[in-house]
FITILO-391666 format. One record per residue (C-alpha): x, y, z; residue in one letter. Coordinates in steps of 0.5 Angstrom, whole numbers, plus 500, padded with zeros to 3 digits. Layout:
N
XYZa
...
This chain:
870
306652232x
313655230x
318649229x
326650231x
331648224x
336644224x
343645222x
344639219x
337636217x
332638213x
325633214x
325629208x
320623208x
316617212x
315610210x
311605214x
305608217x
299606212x
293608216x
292609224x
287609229x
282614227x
277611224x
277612216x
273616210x
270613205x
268618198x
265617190x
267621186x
263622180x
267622174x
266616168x
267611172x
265613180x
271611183x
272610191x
277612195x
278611204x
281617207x
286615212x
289621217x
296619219x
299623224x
298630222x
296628215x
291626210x
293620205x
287619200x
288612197x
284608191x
280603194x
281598187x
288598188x
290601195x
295606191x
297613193x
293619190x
294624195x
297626201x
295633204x
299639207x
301638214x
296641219x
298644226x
298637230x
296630229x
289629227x
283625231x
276625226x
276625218x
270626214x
270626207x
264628200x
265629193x
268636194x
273636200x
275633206x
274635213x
280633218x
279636226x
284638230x
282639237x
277645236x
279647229x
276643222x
281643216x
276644210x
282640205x
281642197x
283637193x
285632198x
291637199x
291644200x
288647206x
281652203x
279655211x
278653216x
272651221x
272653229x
267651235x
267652241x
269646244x
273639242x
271635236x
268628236x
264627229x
264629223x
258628218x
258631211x
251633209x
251637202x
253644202x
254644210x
258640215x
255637221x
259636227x
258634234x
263636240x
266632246x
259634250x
255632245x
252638242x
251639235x
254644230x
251646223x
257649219x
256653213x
261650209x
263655204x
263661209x
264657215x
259660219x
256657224x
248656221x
244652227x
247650234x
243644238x
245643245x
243636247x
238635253x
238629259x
243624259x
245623252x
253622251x
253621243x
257615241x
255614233x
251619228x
249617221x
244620216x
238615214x
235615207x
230619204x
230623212x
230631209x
235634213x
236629219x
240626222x
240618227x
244620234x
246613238x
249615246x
252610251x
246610254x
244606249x
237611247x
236614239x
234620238x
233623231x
234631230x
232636225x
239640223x
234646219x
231647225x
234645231x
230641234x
229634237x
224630233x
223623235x
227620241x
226612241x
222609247x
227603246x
233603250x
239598248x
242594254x
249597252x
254603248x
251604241x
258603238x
255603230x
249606226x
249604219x
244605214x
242599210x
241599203x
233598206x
228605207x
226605215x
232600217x
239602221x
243596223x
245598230x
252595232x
253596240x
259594245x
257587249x
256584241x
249585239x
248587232x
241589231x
236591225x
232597227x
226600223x
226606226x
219609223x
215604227x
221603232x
221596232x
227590232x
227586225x
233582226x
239581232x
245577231x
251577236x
259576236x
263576242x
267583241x
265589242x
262592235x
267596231x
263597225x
258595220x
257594212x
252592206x
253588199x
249592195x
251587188x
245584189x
247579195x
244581201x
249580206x
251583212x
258585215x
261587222x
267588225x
270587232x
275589236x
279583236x
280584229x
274579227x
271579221x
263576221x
259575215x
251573216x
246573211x
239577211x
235572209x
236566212x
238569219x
244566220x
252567221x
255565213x
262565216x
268568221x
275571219x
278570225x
285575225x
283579219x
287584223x
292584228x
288588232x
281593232x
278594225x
277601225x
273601218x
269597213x
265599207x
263595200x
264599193x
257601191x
254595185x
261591186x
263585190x
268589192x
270591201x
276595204x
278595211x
283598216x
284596223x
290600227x
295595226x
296599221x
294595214x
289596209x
286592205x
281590199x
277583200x
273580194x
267575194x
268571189x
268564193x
262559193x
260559200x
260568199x
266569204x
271574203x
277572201x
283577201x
285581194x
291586196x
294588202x
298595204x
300594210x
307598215x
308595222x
304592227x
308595233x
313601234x
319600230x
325598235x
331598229x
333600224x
338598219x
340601211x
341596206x
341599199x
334602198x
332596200x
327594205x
326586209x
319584209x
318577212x
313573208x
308568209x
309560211x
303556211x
304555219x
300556225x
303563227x
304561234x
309557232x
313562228x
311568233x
317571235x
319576240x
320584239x
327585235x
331590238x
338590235x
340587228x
346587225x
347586216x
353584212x
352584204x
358580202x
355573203x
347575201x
347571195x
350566199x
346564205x
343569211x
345575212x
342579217x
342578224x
337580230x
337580237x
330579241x
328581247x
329576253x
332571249x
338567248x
337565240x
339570235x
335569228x
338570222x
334573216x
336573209x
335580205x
335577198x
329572199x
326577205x
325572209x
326569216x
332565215x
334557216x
338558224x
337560231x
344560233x
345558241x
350554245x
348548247x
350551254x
345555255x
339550254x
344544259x
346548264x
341550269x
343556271x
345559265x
336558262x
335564264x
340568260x
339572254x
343575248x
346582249x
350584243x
351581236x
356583230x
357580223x
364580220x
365584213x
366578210x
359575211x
362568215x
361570221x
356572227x
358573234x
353573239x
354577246x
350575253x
348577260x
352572262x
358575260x
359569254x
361570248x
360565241x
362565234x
358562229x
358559221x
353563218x
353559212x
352553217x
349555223x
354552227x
358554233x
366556230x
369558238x
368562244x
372568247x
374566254x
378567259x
379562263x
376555262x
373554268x
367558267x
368560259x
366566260x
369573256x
367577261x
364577268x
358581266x
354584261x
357584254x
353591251x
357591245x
361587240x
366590233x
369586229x
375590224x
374589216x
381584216x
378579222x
384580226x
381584231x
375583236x
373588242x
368587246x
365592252x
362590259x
357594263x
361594268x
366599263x
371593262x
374593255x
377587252x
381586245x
382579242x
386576236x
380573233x
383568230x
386565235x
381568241x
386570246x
386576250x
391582248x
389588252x
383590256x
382598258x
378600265x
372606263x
371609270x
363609268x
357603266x
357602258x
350604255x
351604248x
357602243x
359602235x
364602231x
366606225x
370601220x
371607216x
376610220x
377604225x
374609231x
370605237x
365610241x
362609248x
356612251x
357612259x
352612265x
354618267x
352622260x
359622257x
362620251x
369617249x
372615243x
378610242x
382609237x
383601236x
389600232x
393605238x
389603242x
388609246x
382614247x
383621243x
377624245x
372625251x
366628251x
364630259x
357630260x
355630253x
348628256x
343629261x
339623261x
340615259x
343614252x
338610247x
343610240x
350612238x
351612230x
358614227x
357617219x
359613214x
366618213x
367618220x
367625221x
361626225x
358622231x
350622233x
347621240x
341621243x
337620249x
330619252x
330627253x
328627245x
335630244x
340627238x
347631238x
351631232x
359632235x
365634229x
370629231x
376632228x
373638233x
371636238x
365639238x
358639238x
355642231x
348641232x
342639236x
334637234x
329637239x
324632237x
316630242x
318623241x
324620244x
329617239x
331609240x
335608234x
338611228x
341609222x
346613215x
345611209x
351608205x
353614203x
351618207x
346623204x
341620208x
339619216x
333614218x
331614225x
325610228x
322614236x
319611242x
312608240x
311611232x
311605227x
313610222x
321610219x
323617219x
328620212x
332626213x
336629208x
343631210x
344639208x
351637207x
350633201x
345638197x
348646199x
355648199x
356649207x
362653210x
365651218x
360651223x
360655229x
361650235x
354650241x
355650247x
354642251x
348645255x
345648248x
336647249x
334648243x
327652244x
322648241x
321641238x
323639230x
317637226x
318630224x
318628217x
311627213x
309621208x
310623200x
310619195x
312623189x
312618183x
304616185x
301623187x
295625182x
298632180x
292638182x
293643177x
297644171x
301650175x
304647180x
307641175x
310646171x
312651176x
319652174x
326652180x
329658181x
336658185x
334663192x
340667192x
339669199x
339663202x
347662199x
352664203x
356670200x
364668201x
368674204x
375675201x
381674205x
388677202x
393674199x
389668199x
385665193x
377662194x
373659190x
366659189x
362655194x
358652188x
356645186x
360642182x
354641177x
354647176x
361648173x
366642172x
363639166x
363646161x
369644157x
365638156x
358639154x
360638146x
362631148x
356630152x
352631148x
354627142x
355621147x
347622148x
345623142x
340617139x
345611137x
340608132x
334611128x
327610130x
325603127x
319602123x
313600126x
310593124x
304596123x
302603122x
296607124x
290605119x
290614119x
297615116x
296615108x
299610104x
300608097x
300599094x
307598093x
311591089x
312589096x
305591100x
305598102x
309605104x
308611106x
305616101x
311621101x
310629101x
315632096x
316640098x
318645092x
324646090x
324654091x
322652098x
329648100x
332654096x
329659101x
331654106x
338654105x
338663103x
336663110x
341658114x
346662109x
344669113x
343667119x
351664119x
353670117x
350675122x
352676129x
347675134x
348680141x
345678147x
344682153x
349679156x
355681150x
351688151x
353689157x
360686157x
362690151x
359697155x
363694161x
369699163x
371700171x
373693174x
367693178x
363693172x
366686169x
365683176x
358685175x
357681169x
362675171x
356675176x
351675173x
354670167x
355666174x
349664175x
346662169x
345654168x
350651164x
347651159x
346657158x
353659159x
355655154x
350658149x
353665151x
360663149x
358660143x
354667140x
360672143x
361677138x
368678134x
369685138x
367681145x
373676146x
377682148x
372684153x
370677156x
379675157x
379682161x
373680165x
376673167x
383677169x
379682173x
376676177x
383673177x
386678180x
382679185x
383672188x
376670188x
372664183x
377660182x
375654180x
369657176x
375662172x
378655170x
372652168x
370658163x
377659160x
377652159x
371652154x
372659152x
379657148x
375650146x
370654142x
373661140x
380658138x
379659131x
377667131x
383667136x
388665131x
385670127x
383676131x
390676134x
394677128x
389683128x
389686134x
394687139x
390688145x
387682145x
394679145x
397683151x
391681154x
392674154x
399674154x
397678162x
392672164x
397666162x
401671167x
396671172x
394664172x
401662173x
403667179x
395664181x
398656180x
404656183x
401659189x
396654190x
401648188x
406650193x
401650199x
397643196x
405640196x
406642203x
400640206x
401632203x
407632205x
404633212x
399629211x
404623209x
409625215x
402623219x
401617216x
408615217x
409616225x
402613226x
404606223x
């Protein structure tokens, strides 16, 4: 599908989501050691992990749409989509793809070719390598696959399971119905599973029965039975003949063979179904996935042979709600050995962090949903915190019972947390404390700050002033100190969303009518009013770190950028799932956003940060873009098993193309547009290269290798010393003599030297232009005697022509620095040369005093501004 481009964000990565609820893979590969590894399916994407240690290994290319059955052998992974099948080389790149006439339901990996049973129960043989399709198996009667497997030593077939409850076995060579088993189950086949036994398959079903069936003779063995729905089924293959199964209610039971018996239960092994469990072949070792979005490994190595757990990787439960940056750093609520009913709180829906006090006591606060206590948490412990701050009022006060918390902030400082209500009250607390400081009102008789909703809360940096805003479009200030009232505004529509901007001292408002406005504090007045900037409901409003642009969203999946010095809208992204909050990072760089029922947090890159970008021409307010951005995928760069050796080394290479060539207007001089890595540190590259050089030597191992030759010494041993000739050091330094003397000639000084019209100098400062810095570097340094003269004409070409600044600068700066010595000595000889510096020093004086004049004049207009507003 093709994707529309956002002008501001690039997709960049998503974090949190391990694994979903399609059911996973698991394969051995051989290699010196088999390792085991579970294929998860994440969205539209595959993720590879090792079953030891549940490390990322892979992560796949993004296919079209999201993906709903994996299957996997020791040379490639199957993903479906709908009707297609991705055929993955090496868990990563998309090798052909696999097509039936119908939609996906199975996958089963059978040797050279692909077994795969639609929605209507049909059976398609593919050849894996062409793709063609060698058998097709309609399927007679009532017969609605619901579980597939391949039994032991049975050559060419395969053991379909119907919600019917009936088993029938197929010949995939010729297409045929060998055997259907005249013993119908009572419920849905949910399970088949071969046991490490010949001839016996457990049968999970979904009323709970677990049943050991020997389908040579078609007979029971064994049942057993739990109280949830079969999810699925595995054998100990070390040596313990053990059995365990999965449920729906995220139960894991053990039961032993022998004795027929149940072992054990592990109740709430997930929080929610288990999609998946498999033992490691000879080893003790299990792993299991559920659709709460967690993995993990389970060892038994206890007495009673119950698992216990042994590594867990693990995301969010439920859909993300909020999200907040706090230095790269991630808040994770450890475990208390308490019953989790009694720790169990409500979904969060709002969290406000200060980072002044985290070493001191909590910092975090969040507001759950339909409840009056506010939690606080701490980032440095990650971990719940000691409070949950609550007036006394709300629990004596009967008709206040029922009332909930609707806003929180956190001061600068760290000291404090207020807390806004439905009721209209407004509370300060001591963080460090927990207890109640004061509370906003405007009366004593109801103490109430406001006679509705209190939908947002900010506090300025200094602690001087708090706003506060009801649903009704009421606006109050307050001294914080003393909690009077100071002034209030009247907004002709119900406020929906409210943020602050602490960096630029700016309060925006989102309004019922899909307006927004933007008050500046200390003036108290509006200064910008966006009409009908949404069509829909807001769902989140976030200023940047600078305060330049602000973000919104709605529940139509738009999010908008406005330029606020404009006052204009820059950019809009489309996205499938609706937006319901959305965070900066500290400096900008990076934009967090979480959307309706996801429980991934998507990354994106601010384009403004990485390329050079000229003004942005403004959309219009009613501007649709006409398809939907994709949304980031996984990557976990650091832990990925590079695939070949090519793609490790492929080499980076600048894309002329895409920069945007800068037009030249007269009498006015432009500069570059590019980063300032590229240029700034040029006259500086000496000194950083001797600041990186090695302070101390490499230090003498305690203990050399047994292969490094050595001689008996007075003091124990040295190193056998190879001593060289004396006609190869001299032979040595003949060559470093001649090599100082000649003078090498790049192409770069070549073309330099043939250059004579002015477009020809523009030509080769362009090529020099975009060469690394180290390389201009290089070039200066192995410039020609005959050459200096051309390189200060080209400098004066480009000066003239107003274009370059910064990069005219920087290569004079560092073309003095290193040729002045032959300067000195060539400009008594040559008087061209001298003429020429003499008319760039001219150049670069009219150049600068042009440039000073207008930096002069717009800082005292700045100044005048800063001036009148105070």
């Amino acid at each position: 599908m093709e994707r529309q481009q956002s002008r501001l964000f690039v997709p960049y990565k998503a974090l949190g989501e391990i694994c979903s609820s399609v059911p996973p893979a698991f394969r051995v590969l051989p290699r010196k050691r088999n390792e085991t590894y579970v294929i998860c399916a994440v969205d539209n994407i595959v993720i590879q992990y090792l079953c030891e240690n549940l490390r990322v290994i892979s992560v796949s290319n993004v296919l079209p749409t999201r993906i709903n059955r994996v299957a996997a052998d020791s040379h490639y992974i199957y993903a479906a989509i709908g009707t297609r099948i991705a055929v993955l080389y090496l868990a990563r790149q998309i090798k052909r793809w696999l097509k039936i006439s119908d939609d996906v339901r199975w996958l089963l990996p059978f040797g050279d070719i692909l077994v795969v049973v639609d929605v209507k129960s049909s059976i398609h043989v593919m050849d894996v390598e062409t793709g063609d399709e060698l058998v097709l198996i309609e399927t007679s009667g009532q017969f609605d696959c619901s579980a597939i497997t391949h039994p032991f030593t049975y050559l060419n077939k395969v053991l379909l399971g119907s919600r019917q409850g009936t088993l029938r076995i197929f010949n995939i060579k010729t297409g045929k119905l060998i055997h259907e088993f005249g013993k119908l189950f009572g419920s849905e086949i949910t399970v088949l599973e071969q046991s490490p036994a010949i001839d016996i398959v457990a049968v999970g079903l979904k009323n709970g029965q677990i049943i050991l069936h020997n389908i040579k003779f078609d007979e029971m063995l064994q049942m057993y039975m739990q109280d949830a729905p079969v999810t699925s089924i595995a054998f100990r293959t070390d040596g313990e003949e053990t059995m365990t199964t999965a449920s729906e209610n995220g139960t894991l039971a053990v039961w032993n063979l022998n004795k027929r018996s149940l072992l054990g239960q592990l109740p709430n092994a997930h929080h929610g179904s288990i999609t998946g469990i498999y033992y490691v072949n000879g080893e003790p070792l299990m792993i299991s996935a559920g659709t709460d979005n967690t993995l993990k490994t389970w060892i038994n190595d206890m007495g009673d042979g119950m698992p216990r757990q042994l590594v867990l990787l693990d995301g969010h439960h439920k859909p993300i709600t909020a999200v907040k940056f706090i230095d790269n750093e991630i808040t994770k609520a450890k475990k208390k050995k308490r019953d989790i009913e009694s720790i169990k709180l409500k979904p969060v829906i709002e969290m406000d962090v200060g980072l002044a006090r985290e070493a001191a006591w909590d910092n975090v606060m969040c507001r759950h949903i339909d409840t009056a206590p506010v939690t606080t948490w701490t980032t440095r412990k990650q971990a719940l915190g000691t409070y949950r701050l609550l007036h006394k009022r709300f629990v004596t006060r009967p008709h206040l019972v029922s009332a909930c918390a609707s806003a929180i902030c956190i001061s600068s400082c760290g000291n404090f947390g207020l807390v806004g209500y439905t009721t209209g009250h407004i509370d300060c607390f001591n963080l460090q404390s927990g207890h109640h400081r004061k509370t906003f009102f405007c009366s004593k008789k109801d103490e109430k700050a406001h006679q509705s909703t209190v939908r947002g809360l900010a506090l300025d940096i200094f602690n001087r002033q708090l706003i506060s805003a009801e649903h009704d479009g009421l606006i109050r200030f307050w001294d914080f100190r003393n909690t009077k009232l100071v002034a209030e505004m009247q907004v002709p529509s119900p406020v929906l969303r409210f943020c602050m901007s602490h960096s630029s001292a700016l309060l925006a408002l989102g309004v019922g009518n899909g307006s927004i406005g933007v008050i500046d504090t200390v003036c108290r007045k509006v200064v910008r009013i966006v009409d009908r900037a949404h069509r829909s409901s807001f769902t989140a409003l976030e200023f940047s770190p600078d305060g330049k642009w602000l973000v919104s969203a709605d529940d139509e999946g738009f999010i908008k950028v406005w330029d606020l010095i404009t006052n204009s809208l820059i950019d809009v992204v489309k996205c499938e799932m609706y937006c319901v909050s959305f965070c900066f990072s500290p400096s900008g760089e990076y934009l967090a956003t979480c959307h309706h029922e996801q429980k991934s947090i998507y990354i994106w890159a601010n384009k403004a940060w990485f390329t050079a970008m000229n003004a942005l021409k403004a959309l219009p307010l009613d501007y649709i873009p006409k398809n939907s951005l994709a949304l980031p995928v996984r990557r976990d760069l650091e832990d990925e098993v590079q695939c070949s050796v090519g793609e490790a080394e492929e080499s980076m290479e600048i894309n002329h193309e895409s920069i945007q060539k800068v037009e030249q207007v007269e009498s006015l001089v432009t500069l570059s547009g590019l980063a300032p890595s590229r240029w700034m540190n040029l006259p500086y590259l000496d000194v950083i290269r001797e600041r990186n050089k090695l302070i101390e030597p490499a230090r003498k191992p305690k203990t050399a290798p047994f292969f490094l030759p050595a001689v008996s010494t007075l003091d124990g041993f040295e190193f056998e010393k190879k001593t060289g000739s004396g006609d190869n050091i001299e032979r040595r330094n003949v060559l470093m003599a001649k090599r100082n003397v000649l003078e090498i000639e790049s192409s770069f000084a070549e073309t330099l030297l043939q250059a004579s019209e002015d477009a020809d100098f523009i030509t080769v400062f362009e090529s020099l232009k975009w060469m690394s810095i180290s390389a201009i570097d290089f070039q200066i340094h192995i410039l020609p005697e005959r050459a200096l003269s051309s390189f200060l004409k080209m400098l004066l070409i480009v000066l003239r022509n107003h274009r370059d600044f910064e990069l005219v600068q920087a290569y004079l700066a560092a073309f003095l620095k290193i040729t002045r010595n032959k300067l000195w000595v060539s400009c008594t000889k040559d008087d061209d040369l001298s003429k020429t510096l003499g008319k760039l020093n001219d150049e670069l004086k009219k150049s600068w005093e042009e440039i000073d004049r207008l930096i002069l004049q717009n800082a005292s207009l700045l100044q005048w501004i800063k001036t009148a507003l105070l």
